[in-house]
C-alpha positions in Angstrom: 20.5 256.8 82.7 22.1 254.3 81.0 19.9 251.8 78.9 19.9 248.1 79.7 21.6 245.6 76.6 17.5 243.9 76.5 16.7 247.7 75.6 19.6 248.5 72.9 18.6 245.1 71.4 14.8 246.0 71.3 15.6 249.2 69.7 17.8 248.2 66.8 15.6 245.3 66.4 12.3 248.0 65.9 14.9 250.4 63.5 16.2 247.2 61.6 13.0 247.0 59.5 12.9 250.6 58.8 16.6 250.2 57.9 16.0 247.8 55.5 12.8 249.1 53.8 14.7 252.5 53.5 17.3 250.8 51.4 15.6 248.7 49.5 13.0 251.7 48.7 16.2 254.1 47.4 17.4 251.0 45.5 14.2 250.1 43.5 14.2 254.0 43.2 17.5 254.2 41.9 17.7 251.6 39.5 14.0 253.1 37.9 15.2 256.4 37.8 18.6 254.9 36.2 16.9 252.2 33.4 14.5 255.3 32.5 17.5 258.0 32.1 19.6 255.8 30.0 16.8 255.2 27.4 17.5 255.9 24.2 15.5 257.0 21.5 17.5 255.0 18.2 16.4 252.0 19.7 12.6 253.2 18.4 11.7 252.4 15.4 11.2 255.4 12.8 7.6 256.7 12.8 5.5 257.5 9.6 5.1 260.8 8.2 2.1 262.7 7.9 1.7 264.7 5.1 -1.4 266.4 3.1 -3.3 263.8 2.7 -3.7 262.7 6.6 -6.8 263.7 8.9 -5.4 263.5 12.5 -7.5 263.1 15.6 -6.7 263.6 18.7 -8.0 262.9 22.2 -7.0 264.3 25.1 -8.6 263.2 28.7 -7.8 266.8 30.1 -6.2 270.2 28.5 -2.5 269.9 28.4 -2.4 266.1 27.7 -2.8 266.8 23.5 0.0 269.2 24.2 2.7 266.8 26.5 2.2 263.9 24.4 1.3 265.1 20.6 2.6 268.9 20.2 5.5 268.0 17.9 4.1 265.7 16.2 1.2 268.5 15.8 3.4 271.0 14.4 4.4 269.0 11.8 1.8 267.8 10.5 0.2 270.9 10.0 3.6 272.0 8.4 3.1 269.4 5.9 -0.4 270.1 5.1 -2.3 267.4 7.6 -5.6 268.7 8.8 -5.8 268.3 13.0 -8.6 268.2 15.1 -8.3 268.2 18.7 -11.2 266.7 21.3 -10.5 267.2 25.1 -12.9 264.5 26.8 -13.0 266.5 30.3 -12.4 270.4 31.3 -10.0 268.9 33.8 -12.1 270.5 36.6 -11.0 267.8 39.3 -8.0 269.2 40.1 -8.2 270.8 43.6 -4.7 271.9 44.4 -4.6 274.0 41.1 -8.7 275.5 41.8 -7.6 276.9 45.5 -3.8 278.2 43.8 -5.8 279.9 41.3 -8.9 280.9 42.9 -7.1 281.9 45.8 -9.7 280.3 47.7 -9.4 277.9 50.8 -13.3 277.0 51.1 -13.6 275.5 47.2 -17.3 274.9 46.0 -18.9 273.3 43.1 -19.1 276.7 41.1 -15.4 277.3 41.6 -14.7 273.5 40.0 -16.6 275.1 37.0 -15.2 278.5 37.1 -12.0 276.9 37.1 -12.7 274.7 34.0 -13.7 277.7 32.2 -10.2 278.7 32.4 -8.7 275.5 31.6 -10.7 275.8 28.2 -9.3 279.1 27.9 -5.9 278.3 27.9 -6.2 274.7 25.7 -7.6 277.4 23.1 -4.6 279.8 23.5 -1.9 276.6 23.5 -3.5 274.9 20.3 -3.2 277.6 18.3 -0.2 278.1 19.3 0.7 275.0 17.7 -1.6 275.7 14.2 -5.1 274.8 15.0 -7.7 276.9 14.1 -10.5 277.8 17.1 -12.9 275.6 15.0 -11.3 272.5 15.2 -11.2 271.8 19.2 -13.6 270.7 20.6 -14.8 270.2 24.5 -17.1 267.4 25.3 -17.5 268.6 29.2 -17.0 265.5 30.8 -16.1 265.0 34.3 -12.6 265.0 35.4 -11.5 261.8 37.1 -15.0 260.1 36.9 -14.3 258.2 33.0 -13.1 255.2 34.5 -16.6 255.2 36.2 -18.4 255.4 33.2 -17.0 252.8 31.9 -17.4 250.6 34.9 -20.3 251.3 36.4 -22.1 254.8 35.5 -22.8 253.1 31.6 -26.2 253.7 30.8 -28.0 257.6 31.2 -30.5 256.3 33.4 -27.7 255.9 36.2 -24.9 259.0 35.2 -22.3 260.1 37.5 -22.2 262.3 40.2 -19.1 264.2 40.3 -17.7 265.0 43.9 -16.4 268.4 42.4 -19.2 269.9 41.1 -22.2 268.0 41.9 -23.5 268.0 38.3 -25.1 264.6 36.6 -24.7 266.0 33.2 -22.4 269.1 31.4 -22.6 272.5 33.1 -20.5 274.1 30.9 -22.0 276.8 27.9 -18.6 275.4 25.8 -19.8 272.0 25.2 -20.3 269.6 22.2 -23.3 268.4 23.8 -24.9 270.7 25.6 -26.2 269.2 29.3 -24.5 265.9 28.1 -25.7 263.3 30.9 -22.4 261.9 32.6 -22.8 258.0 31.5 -20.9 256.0 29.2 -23.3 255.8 26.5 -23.6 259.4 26.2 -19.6 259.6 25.8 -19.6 256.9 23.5 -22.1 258.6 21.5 -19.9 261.7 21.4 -17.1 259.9 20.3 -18.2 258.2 17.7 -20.1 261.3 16.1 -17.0 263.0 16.3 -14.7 260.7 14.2 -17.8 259.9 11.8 -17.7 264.0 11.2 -14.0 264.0 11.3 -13.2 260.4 8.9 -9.4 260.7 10.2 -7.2 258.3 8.8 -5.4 258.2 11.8 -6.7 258.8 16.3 -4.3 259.5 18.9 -5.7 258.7 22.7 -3.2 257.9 25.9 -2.3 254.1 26.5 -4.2 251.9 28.3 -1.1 251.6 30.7 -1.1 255.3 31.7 -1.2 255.8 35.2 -4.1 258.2 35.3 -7.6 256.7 35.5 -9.2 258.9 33.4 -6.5 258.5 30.6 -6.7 254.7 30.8 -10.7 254.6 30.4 -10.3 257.2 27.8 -8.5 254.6 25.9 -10.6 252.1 25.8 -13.4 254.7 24.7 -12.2 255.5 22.2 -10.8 252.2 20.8 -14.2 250.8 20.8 -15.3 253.6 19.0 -12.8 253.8 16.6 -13.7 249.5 16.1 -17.3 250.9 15.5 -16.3 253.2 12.8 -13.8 251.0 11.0 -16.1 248.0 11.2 -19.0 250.2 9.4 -16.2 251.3 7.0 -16.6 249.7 3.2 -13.1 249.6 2.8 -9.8 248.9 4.6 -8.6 252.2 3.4 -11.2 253.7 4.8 -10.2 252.9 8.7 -8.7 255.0 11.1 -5.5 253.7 12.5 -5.2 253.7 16.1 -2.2 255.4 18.2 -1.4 255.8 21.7 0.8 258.3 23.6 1.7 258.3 27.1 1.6 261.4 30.2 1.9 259.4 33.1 4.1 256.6 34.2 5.7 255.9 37.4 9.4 257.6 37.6 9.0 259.3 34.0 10.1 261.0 32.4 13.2 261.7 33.7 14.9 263.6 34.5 12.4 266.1 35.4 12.7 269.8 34.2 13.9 271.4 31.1 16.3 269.3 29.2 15.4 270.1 25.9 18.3 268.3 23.8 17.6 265.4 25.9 15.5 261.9 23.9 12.1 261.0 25.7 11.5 257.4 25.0 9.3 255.4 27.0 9.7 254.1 30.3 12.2 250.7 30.3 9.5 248.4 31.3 7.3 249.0 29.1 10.1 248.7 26.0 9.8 244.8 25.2 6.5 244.5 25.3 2.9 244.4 23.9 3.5 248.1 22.1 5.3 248.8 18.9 6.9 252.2 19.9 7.5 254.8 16.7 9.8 257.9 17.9 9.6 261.3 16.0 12.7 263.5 15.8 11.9 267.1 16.9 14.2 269.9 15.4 15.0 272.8 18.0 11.9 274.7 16.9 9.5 272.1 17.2 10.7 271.2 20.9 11.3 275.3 21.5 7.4 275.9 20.1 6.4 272.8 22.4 7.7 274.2 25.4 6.2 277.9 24.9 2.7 275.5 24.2 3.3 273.8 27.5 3.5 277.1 29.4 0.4 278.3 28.0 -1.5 276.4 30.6 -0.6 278.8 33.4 -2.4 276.7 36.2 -1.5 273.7 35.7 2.6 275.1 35.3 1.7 277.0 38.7 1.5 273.4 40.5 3.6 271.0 38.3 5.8 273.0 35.8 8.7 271.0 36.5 6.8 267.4 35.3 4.5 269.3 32.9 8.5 271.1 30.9 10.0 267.4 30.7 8.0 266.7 27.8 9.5 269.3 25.7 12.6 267.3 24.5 14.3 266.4 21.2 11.5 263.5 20.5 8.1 262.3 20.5 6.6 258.9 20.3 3.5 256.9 20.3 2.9 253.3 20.5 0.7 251.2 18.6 -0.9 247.7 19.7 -1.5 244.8 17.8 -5.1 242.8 17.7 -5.6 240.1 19.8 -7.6 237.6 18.5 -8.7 234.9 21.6 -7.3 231.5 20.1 -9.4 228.0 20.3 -8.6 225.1 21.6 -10.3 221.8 21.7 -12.9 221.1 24.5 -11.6 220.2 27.6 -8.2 221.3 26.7 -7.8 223.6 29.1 -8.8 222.5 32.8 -8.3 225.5 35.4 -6.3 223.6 37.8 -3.1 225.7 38.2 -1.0 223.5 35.9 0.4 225.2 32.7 1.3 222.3 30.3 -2.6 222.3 28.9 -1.2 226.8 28.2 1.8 225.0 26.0 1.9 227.3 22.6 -0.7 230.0 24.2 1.1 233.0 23.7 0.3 236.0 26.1 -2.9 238.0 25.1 -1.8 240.9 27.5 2.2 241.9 28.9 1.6 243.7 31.6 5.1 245.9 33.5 6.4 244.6 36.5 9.0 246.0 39.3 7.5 249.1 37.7 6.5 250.8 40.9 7.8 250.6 44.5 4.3 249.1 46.1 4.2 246.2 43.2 8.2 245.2 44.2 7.3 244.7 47.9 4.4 242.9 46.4 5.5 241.1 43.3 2.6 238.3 44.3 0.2 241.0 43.2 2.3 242.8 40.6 0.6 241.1 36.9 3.3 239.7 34.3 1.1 238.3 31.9 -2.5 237.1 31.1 -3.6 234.8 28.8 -6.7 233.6 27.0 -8.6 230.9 25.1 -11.7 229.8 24.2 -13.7 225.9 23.2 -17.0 226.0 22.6 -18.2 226.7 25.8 -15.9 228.7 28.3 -13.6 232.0 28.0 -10.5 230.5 30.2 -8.3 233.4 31.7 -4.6 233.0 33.2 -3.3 235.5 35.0 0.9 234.9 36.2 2.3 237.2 38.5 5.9 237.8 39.3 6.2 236.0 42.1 3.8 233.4 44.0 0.1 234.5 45.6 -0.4 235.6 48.8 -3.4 234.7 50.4 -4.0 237.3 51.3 -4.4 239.0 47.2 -7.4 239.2 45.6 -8.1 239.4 41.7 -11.2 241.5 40.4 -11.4 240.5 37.0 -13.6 243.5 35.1 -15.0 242.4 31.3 -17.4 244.7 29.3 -18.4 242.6 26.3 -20.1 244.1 23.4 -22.7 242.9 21.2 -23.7 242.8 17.7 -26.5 245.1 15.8 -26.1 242.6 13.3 -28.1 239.8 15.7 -29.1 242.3 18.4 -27.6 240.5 20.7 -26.7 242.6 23.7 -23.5 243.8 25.5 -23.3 243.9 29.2 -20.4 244.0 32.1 -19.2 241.5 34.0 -17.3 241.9 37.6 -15.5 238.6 39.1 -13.6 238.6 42.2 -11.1 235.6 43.3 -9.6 234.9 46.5 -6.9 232.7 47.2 -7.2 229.5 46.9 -10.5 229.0 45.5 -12.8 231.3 46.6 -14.6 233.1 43.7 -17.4 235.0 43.2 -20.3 234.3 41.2 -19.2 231.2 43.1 -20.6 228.8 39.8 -17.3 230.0 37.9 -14.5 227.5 38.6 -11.0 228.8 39.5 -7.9 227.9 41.2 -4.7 230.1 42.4 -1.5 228.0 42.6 1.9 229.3 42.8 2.2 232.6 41.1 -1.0 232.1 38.9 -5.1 232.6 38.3 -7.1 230.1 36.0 -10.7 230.3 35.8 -13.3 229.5 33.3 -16.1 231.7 32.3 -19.0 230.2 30.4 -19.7 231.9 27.3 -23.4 232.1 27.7 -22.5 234.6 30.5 -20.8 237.0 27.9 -23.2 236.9 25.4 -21.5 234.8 23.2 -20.0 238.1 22.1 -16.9 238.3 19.4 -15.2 241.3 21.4 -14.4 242.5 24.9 -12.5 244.3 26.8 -10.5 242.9 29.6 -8.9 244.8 33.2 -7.5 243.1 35.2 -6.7 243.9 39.3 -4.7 243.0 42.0 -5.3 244.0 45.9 -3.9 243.0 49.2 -6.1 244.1 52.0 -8.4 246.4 49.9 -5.0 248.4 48.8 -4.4 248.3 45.0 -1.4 247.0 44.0 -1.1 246.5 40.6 -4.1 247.2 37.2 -3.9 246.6 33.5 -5.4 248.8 31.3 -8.6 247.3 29.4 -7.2 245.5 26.1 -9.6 244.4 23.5 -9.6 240.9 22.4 -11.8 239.4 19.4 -13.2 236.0 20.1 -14.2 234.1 16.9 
């Protein structure tokens, strides 16, 4: 039977879309993958070296991540004398395809979750010292895997903690724990945090970047940056402070390309090249990157599900990033007017620089994919701008996410703020004032509402439709 020319034309006309989303999809694909494989690791600049005299730190949100991003830079500092202590924030006990390939199980309970994290805490022992660090200096805080970024949000104080969905516990089950039946809230893992480094008094802290893809790794950064503020701000001197460092495990199309390509540079991914971090590489020699690699498959359930992501990491280079303070700027009252015009933004430089066409979802989206945000403050309002690539949809909405801190000095008290904006003008609390025009957010947030504080910490997030297109990581800004 012979179809009619109305029906041809209907069909290409349904496969047309498809057509065209397919190629664009293996374009945006191509052109990541490409940027990312010609990166090159001169272009970094030369990193410090760390020597006798240095106290490293390092956090790591789950087992493995101390390894991918810091082995090599490990390994040589313990060569050269540096004392290294390791903290792994969670067991990584979230991880459900690895619990049922290792447990052999298909029904998975809360007790395997646990059992399974017992392992994981087994090998992180077995890879660090592996890499030079005695049993003593690792330690396991027991927090639950994929739930930090709740803490931070919403699960902040101990008398509302977090229920994890793997294994139903409100506080640490495990016997290996630096507080024993620690109570899942982000005091509690605040506290820990801050008695570590106070114990520790490392001159310098490694934790992921805020702009990691992994929840957990973003809100770990922003733990431990506020308290690594608390411990330098308590310090007598400058030259007592901890300098802050950030590596990165997960990003998008990186690193490429996947598997073992040991003489090959990592360097990070090309968006994130020109912007808000200074990047420092390390040169590996063979050893180092052969001595990461045998660390790397050490973890024998995580290489079980994802040895080909987990062995691109072992290359001829590390690097970390470091970010600069931001300190809000003032302007005179009545400067600024959130009305969607930029002139009154005219020598406002960009607080946060957020990547764009970094992911596939944000370049069919660029309305909701976040370029920049900038801030400023008179003497009575916070005023956010938030550009994105291209022009709003109405269909967006911005949930603006600020936990401001407060002072011991005055007493004053922190708190948490969520705000929610809908194209044009809808806003919630609906007494802020905002507008969306073209491809940008303004609003105005009284300062009474944040306490007056001198720091917070900003996140910022687009949607269309409830579907999350595009996040920052929480950035710490000063207000004076």
């Amino acid at each position: 039977m012979r179809l009619s020319i109305l029906a041809k034309t209907a069909i290409v006309g349904a496969l047309l879309p498809c057509v065209y989303f397919g190629a664009a999809s293996a374009t945006f694909l191509y052109r990541i993958h490409h940027a990312n494989r010609l990166g090159n690791f001169s272009s970094l600049s030369t990193a410090r070296t760390f020597d006798k005299n240095c106290r490293i730190l390092i956090f790591s949100p789950h087992p493995d991540d101390e390894t991918l991003g810091c082995a090599g830079i490990i390994h040589q500092a313990i060569k050269a004398g540096a004392s290294v202590d390791i903290v792994f924030i969670t067991n990584g006990d979230g991880f459900r395809v690895a619990v049922a390939r290792q447990l052999r199980e298909v029904s998975i309970g809360p007790d395997d979750y646990i059992r399974f994290a017992d392992m994981r805490q087994a090998e992180a022992i077995k890879a660090d010292l592996n890499l030079g660090i005695p049993k003593e200096k690792i330690r396991f805080l027991g927090y639950p895997d994929r739930g930090l970024m709740a803490m931070w949000n919403e699960n902040w104080e101990t008398n509302n903690p977090y229920l994890s969905p793997y294994t139903y516990k409100t506080t640490s089950p495990y016997k290996v724990s630096y507080t024993r039946s620690a109570t899942y809230s982000g005091t509690s893992l605040l506290s820990d945090i801050s008695t570590v480094i106070k114990d520790v008094r490392p001159t310098d802290i490694f934790v992921t970047h805020p702009s990691d893809d992994h929840m957990d790794h973003t809100a770990a950064s922003a733990f431990v940056r506020l308290a690594t503020d608390r411990y330098n701000d308590r310090s007598t001197s400058k030259s007592g402070w901890a300098s802050l460092h950030y590596y990165l495990v997960h990003r998008g199309d990186w690193p490429v390309p996947q598997g073992t390509a040991k003489k090959d540079s990592l360097v990070p991914p090309d968006e994130m090249l020109a912007l808000d971090t200074k990047w420092r590489g390390v040169a590996l020699t063979p050893e180092d990157t052969n001595r990461k690699e045998a660390t790397i498959l050490k973890y024998e359930t995580q290489t079980a599900v994802t040895k080909r992501f987990l062995v691109s990491f072992a290359r001829s280079n590390e690097f970390y990033g470091d970010l600069t303070e931001i300190n809000v700027p003032i302007v005179l009252n009545d400067q600024i007017v959130a009305d969607g015009a930029i002139g009154d933004w005219k020598g406002i430089k960009p607080a946060i620089q957020d990547p764009i066409n970094d992911n596939l979802i944000r370049d069919f989206q660029r309305g909701g994919d976040v370029r920049n945000v900038y801030l400023c403050r008179d003497s009575k309002n916070l005023y956010i701008r938030v550009d994105t690539a291209s022009e709003v949809s109405n269909n967006a909405e911005f949930t603006l996410r600020i936990r401001y801190f407060g002072d011991e000095k005055t007493g004053r008290p922190g708190g948490f703020k969520t705000i929610k904006v809908k194209p044009p003008r809808s806003v919630e609390p609906a007494e802020y004032h905002s507008v969306v025009s073209g491809n940008r957010l303004e609003i105005a947030i009284p300062l009474h509402d944040l306490g007056y504080c001198k720091e917070l910490a900003l996140n910022v997030e687009t949607s269309i439709a409830g579907f999350l297109i595009d996040r920052t990581g929480y950035r710490f800004v000063k207000l004076p």
